[in-house]
C-alpha positions as CSV (number, residue, x, y, z in Angstrom):
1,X,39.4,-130.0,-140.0
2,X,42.4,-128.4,-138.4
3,X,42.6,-124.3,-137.8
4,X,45.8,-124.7,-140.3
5,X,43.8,-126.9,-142.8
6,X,40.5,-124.1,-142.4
7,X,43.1,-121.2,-142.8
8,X,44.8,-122.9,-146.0
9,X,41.5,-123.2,-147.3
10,X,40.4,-119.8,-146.7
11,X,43.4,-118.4,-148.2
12,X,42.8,-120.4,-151.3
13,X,39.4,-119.1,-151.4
14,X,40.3,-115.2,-151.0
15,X,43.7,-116.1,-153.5
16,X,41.0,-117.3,-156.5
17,X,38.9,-114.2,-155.3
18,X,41.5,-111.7,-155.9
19,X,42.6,-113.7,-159.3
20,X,39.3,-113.2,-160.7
21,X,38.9,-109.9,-159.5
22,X,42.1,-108.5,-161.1
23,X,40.7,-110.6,-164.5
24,X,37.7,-108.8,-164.6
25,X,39.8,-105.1,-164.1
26,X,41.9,-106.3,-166.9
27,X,39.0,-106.3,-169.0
28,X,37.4,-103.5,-167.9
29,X,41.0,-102.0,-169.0
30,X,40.9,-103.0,-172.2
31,X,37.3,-102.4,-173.4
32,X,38.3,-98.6,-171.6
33,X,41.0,-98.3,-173.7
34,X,39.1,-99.4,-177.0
35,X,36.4,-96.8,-176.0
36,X,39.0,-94.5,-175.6
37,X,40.0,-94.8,-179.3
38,X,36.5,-95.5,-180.7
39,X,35.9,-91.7,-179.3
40,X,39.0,-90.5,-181.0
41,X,38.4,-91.7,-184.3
42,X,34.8,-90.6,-183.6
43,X,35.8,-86.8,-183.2
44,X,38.8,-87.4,-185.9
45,X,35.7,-88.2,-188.4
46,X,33.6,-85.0,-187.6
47,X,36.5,-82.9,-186.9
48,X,37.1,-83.6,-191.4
49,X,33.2,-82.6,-191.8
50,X,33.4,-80.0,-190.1
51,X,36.2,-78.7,-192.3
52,X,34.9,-80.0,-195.1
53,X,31.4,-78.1,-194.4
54,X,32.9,-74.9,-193.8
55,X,35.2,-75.5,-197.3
56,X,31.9,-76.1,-198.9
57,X,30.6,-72.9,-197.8
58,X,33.3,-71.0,-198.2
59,X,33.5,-72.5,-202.1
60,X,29.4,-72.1,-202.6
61,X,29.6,-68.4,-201.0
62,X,32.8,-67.4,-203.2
């Protein structure tokens, strides 16, 4: 095998390298982002108990 033929092959090699590498960041992107807005809706939904505790006990105190 030719230095051309080892080179191409080499470069095929690191080219399938980077390709799966920028696959797996895409999917760490995405699960990121849906974490991301699991968390939101997660503080959304105590951010109405909370206000609906302190309604309660402003209504059982009245």
């Amino acid at each position: 095998m030719s230095k051309v033929e080892q080179l191409r092959d080499f470069n095929n090699f690191a080219e399938s390298i980077l390709n799966k590498l920028e696959e797996y960041d895409s999917v760490i992107q995405t699960q990121s982002l849906q974490q991301d807005s699991i968390l939101t809706e997660i503080s959304n939904q105590v951010e109405i108990v909370r206000k609906q505790a302190e309604e309660d006990l402003t209504t059982s105190s009245a």
